[in-house]
C-alpha positions as CSV (number, residue, x, y, z in Angstrom):
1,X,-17.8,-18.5,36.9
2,X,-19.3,-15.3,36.5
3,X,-16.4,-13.9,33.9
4,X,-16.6,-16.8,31.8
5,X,-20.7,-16.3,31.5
6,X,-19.7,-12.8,30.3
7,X,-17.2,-13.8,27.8
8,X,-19.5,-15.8,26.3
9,X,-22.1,-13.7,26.2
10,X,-19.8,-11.0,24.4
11,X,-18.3,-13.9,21.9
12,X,-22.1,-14.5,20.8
13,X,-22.7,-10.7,20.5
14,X,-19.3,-10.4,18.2
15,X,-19.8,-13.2,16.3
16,X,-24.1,-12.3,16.0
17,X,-23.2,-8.4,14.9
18,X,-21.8,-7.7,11.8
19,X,-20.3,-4.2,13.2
20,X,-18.2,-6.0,15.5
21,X,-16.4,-8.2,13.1
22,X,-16.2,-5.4,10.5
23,X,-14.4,-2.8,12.9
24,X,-12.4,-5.3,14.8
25,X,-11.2,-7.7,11.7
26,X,-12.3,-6.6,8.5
27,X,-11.4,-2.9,8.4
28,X,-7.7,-3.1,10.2
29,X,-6.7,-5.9,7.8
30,X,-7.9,-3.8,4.6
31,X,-6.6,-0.7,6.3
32,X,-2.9,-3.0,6.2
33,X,-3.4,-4.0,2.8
34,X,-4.2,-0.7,1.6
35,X,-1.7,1.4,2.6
36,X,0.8,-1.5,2.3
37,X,-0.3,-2.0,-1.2
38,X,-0.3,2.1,-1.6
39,X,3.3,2.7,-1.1
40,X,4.3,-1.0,-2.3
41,X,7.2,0.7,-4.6
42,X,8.4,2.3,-0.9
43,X,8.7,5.8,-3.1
44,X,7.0,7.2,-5.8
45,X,8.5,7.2,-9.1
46,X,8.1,9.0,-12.2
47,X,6.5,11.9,-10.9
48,X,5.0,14.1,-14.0
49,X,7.3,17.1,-14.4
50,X,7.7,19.6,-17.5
51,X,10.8,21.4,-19.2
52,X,10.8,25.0,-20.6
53,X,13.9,24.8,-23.3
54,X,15.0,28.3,-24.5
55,X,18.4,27.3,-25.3
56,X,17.7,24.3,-27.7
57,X,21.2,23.0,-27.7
58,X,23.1,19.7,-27.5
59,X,23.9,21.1,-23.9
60,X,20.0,21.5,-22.6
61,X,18.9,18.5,-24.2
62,X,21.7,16.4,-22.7
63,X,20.5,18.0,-19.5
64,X,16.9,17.0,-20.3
65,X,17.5,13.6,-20.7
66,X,19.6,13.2,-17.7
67,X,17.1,14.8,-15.9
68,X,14.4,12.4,-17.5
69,X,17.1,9.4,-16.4
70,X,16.1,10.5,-12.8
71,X,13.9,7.5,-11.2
72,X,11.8,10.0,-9.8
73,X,11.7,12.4,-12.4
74,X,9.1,11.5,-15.6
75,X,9.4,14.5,-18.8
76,X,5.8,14.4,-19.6
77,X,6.1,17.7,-21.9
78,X,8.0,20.4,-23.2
79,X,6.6,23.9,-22.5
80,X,7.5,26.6,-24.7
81,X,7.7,29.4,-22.0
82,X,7.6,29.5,-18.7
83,X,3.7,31.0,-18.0
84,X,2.4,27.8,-19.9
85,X,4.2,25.5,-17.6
86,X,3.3,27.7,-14.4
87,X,0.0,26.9,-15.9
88,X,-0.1,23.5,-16.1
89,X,1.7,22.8,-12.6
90,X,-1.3,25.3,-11.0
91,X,-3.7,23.0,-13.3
92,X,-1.8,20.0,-11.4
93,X,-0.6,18.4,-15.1
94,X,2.7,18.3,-13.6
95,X,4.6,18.7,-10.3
96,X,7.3,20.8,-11.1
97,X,9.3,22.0,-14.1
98,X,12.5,22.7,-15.2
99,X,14.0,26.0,-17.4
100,X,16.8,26.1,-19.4
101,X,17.6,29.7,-20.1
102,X,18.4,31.1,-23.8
103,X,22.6,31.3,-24.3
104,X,23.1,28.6,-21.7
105,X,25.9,26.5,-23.7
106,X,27.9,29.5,-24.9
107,X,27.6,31.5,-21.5
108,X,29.3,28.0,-19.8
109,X,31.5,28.3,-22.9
110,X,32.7,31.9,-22.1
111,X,33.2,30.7,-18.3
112,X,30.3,33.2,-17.7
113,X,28.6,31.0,-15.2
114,X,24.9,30.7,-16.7
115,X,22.1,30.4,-14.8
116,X,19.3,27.5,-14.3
117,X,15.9,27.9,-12.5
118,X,13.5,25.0,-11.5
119,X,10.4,25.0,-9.8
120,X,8.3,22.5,-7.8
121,X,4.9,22.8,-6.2
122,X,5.6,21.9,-2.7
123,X,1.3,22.0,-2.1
124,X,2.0,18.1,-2.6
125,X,4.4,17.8,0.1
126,X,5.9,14.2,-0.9
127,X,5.9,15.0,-4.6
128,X,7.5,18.1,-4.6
129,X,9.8,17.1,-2.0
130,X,11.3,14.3,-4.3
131,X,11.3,16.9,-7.0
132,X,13.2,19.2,-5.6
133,X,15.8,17.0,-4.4
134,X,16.6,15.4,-8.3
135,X,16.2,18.4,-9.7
136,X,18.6,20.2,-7.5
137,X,21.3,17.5,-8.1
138,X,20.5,17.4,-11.7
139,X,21.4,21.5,-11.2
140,X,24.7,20.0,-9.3
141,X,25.3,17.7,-11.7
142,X,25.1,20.0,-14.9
143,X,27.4,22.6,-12.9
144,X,30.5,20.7,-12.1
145,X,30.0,19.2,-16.0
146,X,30.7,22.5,-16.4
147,X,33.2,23.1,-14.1
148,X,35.0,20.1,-14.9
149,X,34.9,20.9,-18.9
150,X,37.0,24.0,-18.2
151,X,39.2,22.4,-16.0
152,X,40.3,19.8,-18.6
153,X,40.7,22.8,-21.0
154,X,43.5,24.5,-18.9
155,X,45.5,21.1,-18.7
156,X,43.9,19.5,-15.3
157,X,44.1,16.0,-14.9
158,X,40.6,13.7,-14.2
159,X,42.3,13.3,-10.7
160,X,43.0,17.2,-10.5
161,X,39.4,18.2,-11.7
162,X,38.0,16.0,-9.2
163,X,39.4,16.8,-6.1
164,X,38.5,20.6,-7.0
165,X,34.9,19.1,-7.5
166,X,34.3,17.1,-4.8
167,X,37.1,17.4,-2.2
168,X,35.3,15.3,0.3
169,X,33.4,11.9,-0.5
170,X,30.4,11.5,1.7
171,X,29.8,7.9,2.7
172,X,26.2,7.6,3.4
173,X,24.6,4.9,6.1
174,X,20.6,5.0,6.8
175,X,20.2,3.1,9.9
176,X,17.0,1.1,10.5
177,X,15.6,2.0,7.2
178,X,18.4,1.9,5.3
179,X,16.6,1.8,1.5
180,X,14.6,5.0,2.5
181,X,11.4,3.5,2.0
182,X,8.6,5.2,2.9
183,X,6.2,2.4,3.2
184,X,8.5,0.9,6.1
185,X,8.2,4.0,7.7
186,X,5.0,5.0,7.5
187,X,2.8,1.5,7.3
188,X,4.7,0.3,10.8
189,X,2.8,3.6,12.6
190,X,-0.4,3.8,10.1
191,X,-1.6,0.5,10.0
192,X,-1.5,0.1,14.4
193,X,-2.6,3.8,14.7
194,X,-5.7,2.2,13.2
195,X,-6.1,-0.7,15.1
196,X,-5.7,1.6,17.7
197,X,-8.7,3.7,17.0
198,X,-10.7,0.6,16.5
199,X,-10.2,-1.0,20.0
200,X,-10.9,2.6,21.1
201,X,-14.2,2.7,19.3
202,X,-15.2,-0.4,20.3
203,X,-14.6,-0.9,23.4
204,X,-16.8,2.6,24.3
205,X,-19.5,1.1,21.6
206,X,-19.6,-2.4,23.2
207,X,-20.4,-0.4,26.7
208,X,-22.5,2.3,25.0
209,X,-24.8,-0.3,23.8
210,X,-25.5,-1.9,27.1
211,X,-27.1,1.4,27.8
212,X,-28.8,2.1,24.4
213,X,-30.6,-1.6,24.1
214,X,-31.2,-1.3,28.2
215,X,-29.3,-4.6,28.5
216,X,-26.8,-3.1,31.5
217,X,-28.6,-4.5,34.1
218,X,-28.7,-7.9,32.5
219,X,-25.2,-7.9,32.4
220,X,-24.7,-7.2,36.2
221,X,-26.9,-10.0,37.2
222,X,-25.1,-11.9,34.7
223,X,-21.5,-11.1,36.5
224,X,-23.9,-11.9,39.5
225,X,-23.2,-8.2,40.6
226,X,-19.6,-8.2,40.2
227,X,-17.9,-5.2,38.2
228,X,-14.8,-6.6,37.8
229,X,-16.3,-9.9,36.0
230,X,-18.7,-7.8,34.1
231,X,-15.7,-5.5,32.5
232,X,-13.3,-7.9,31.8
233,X,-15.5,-10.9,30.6
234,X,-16.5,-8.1,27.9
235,X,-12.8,-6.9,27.3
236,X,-11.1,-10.2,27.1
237,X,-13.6,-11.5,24.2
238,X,-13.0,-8.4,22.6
239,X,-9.0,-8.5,23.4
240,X,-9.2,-11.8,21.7
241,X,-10.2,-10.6,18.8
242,X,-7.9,-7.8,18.2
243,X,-5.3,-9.6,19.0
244,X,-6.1,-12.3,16.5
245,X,-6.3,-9.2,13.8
246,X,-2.7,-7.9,15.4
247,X,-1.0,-11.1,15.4
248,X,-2.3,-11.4,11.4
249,X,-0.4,-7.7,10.9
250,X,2.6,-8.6,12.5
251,X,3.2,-12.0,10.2
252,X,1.8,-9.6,7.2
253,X,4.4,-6.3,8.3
254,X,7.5,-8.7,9.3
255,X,7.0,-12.3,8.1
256,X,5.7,-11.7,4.5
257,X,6.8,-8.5,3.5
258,X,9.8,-8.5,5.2
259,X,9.9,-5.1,7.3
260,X,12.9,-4.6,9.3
261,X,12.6,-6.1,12.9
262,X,15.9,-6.5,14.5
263,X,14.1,-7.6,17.8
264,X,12.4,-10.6,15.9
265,X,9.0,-11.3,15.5
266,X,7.9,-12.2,18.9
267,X,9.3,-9.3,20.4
268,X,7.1,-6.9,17.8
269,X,4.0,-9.4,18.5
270,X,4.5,-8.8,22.1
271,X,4.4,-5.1,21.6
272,X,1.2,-5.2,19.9
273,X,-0.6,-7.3,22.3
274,X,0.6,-4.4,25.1
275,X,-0.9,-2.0,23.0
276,X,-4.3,-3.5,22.6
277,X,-4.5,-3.9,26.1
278,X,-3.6,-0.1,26.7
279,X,-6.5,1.2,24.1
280,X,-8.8,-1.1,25.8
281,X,-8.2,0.3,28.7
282,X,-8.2,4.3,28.0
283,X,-11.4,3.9,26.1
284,X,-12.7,2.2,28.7
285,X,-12.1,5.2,30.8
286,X,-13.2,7.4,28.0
287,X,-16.7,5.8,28.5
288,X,-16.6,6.0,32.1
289,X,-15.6,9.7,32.2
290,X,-18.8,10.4,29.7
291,X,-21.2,7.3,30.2
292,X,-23.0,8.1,26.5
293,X,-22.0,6.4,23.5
294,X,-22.7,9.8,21.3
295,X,-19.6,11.4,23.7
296,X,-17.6,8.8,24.5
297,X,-17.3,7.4,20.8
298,X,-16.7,11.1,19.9
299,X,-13.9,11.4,22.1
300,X,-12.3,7.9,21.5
301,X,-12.0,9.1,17.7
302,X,-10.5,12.0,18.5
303,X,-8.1,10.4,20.6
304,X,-7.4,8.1,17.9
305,X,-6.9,10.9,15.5
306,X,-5.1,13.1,17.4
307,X,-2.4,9.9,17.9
308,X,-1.0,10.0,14.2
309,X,-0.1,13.5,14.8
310,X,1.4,13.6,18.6
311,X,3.1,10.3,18.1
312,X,6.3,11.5,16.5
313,X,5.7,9.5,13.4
314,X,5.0,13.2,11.3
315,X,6.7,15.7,13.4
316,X,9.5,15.3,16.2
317,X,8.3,15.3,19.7
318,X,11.2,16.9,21.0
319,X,10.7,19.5,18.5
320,X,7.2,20.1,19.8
321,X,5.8,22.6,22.5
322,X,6.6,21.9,26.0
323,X,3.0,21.1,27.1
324,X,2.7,18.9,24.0
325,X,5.7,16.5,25.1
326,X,4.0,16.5,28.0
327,X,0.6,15.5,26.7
328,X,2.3,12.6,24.2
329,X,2.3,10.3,27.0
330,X,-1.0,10.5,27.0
331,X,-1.5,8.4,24.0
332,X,-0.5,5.1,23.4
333,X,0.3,5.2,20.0
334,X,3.4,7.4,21.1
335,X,5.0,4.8,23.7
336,X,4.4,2.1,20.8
337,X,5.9,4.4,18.5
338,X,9.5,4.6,20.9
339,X,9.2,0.7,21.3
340,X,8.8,-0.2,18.1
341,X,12.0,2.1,17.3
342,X,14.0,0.5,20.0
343,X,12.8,-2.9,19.4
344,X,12.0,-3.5,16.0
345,X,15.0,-1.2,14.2
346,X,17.9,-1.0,16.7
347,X,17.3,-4.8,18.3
348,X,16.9,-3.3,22.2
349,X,15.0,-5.7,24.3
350,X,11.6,-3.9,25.0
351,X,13.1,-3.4,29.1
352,X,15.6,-1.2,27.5
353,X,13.0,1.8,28.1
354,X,11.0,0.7,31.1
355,X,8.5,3.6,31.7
356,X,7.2,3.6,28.4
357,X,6.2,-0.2,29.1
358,X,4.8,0.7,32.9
359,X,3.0,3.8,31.0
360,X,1.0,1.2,28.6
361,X,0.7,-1.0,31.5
362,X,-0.9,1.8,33.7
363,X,-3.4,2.2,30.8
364,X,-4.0,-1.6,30.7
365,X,-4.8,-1.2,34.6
366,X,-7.0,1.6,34.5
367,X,-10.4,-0.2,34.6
368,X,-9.5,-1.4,37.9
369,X,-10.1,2.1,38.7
370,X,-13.2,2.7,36.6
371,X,-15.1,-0.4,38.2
372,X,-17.4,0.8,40.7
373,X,-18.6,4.0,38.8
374,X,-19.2,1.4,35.4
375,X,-21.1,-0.7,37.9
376,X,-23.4,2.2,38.6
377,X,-23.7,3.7,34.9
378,X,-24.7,-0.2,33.8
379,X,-27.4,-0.6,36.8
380,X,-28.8,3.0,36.7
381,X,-27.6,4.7,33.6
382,X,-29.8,6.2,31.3
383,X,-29.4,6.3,27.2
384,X,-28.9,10.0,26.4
385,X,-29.2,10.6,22.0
């Protein structure tokens, strides 16, 4: 059968080119292990931060350790003003410091409600994010100490001062990610957002080639002039593959290091084996729409790029432009982004949102429509540099 001739033609050219087995196995996989490895500790902890001390009391450095007690929060130094700790935080020494203004313990003494400043560079979003929030509570923290240090003076009971500090209890309940790690949430979208761009890549550089080496004509006599043997022969090997490096990041993601997956394993394997099939088929049509490998790589990687930020991993779709919501369903990385939500964290079969399975299905499908211009660009194509 024609197809199988051209499956085994592309197995020999995979297994025969080093490129092919670096971008479709070796990269993804250290791509997984990198970023997996990254945020291992799901936050960072002990970020560097400073403390300018004017007051020098028992009360600012109780404070300071507390503050240093954080377990994102790491006291490297104490500044002696605040211009050398701006300095050191522009310098990037530190991520953010914390002042403690002269007169603080007798101003809370007097009930004269004394003032605390702390500042976080927020250039390093993460960093100065997690910062900010200990530090704030620290600030929280230091004023209801106050606060609850007068009330006991004017005869308040522990249950009186309390209920004047903190009249409601909030009872807090992450769902899906419920330790607030970030490498659950990020590695999920990262690590198939660049399996993503790979099958992109190579399925236009497996075509571009053809035309480069002149082999394209060779390959339709080979698929004895048949388009559809000639596109999918090549795109099965190659779907073999991928899948092979997928299946290898699902056991890493859920089986090993234990991700969340309320759908079960199969279900999240089954999602990725969609999605390979959708790349395949839009760079396929990438190619087809701009039959030179310079172009049709260029866009593919743009594509692929474009994905991490469109997806809704970053930034909220909803919260997007109009035309941009509308343009997300261009990209599969977004439909596996809303499966992956509905399958893997809130145990919804992957039915449960049927058009973003037909949209990755259309994509899988669109070669069908791409045949009969490929067959032309592969008989009478020329390599443009």
């Amino acid at each position: 059968m024609p197809i199988l001739t051209i499956f085994g033609r592309e197995m020999r050219r995979i297994l025969r080119q080093p490129v092919y087995l670096f971008a479709m196995v070796v990269a993804p996989l250290f791509c997984c292990l990198f970023f997996t490895t990254l945020m291992g500790e799901g936050l960072p902890e002990k970020l560097p931060a400073g403390v300018v001390d004017e007051d020098a009391t028992a009360t600012s450095r109780n404070v300071r350790k507390n503050l240093d007690a954080f377990q994102m929060v790491n006291i490297t130094r104490n500044y002696a003003n605040v211009t050398e700790a701006r300095q050191a935080m522009q310098r990037g020494e530190i991520y953010g410091f914390y002042l403690l203004p002269r007169g603080m313990e007798n101003e809370a003494n007097r009930q004269r409600i004394p003032t605390v400043s702390f500042y976080t560079n927020s250039s390093f979003l993460v960093a100065g994010s997690l910062l900010y929030r200990d530090m704030r509570t620290m600030s929280e923290l230091a004023s209801g100490a106050a606060t609850r240090s007068v009330l006991y003076a004017k005869g308040a009971t522990e249950r009186q001062a309390m209920a004047y500090l903190q009249p409601i209890v909030v009872d807090m309940h992450p769902l899906g990610n419920a330790q607030l790690n970030y490498n659950v949430y990020l590695t999920n979208l990262l690590v198939p957002g660049v399996l993503g761009l790979f099958v992109f890549m190579m399925t236009v550089y497996s075509f571009g080639t053809e035309l480069k080496f002149g082999t394209g004509r060779q390959l339709m006599r080979r698929a004895e002039g048949s388009a559809m043997a000639a596109v999918y022969g090549k795109l099965f090997a190659q779907f073999g593959v991928f899948v092979l490096t997928g299946t290898v990041v699902v056991l890493w993601l859920y089986g090993v290091l234990h991700f969340p997956h309320a759908g079960g394993m199969l279900r999240l394997w089954g999602l990725m084996v969609l999605f390979v099939l959708a790349c395949q088929g839009l760079g396929l049509t990438f190619f087809t729409l701009l039959p030179t490998l310079r172009l049709g790589l260029s866009t593919a990687s743009l594509w692929g790029v474009i994905s991490f930020s469109i997806c809704g991993m970053s930034f909220p779709v909803m919260a997007m432009h109009p035309t941009l919501q509308g343009l997300a369903w261009l990209f599969p990385l977004r439909h596996y982004y809303v499966l992956y939500v509905a399958t893997a964290l809130h145990g919804f079969p992957l039915l449960s949102l049927p058009w973003n399975v037909a949209v990755l299905f259309v994509f899988a499908l669109l070669p069908l429509l791409c045949l009969r211009r490929l067959a032309g660009v592969m008989q009478h194509g020329r390599y443009e540099p």
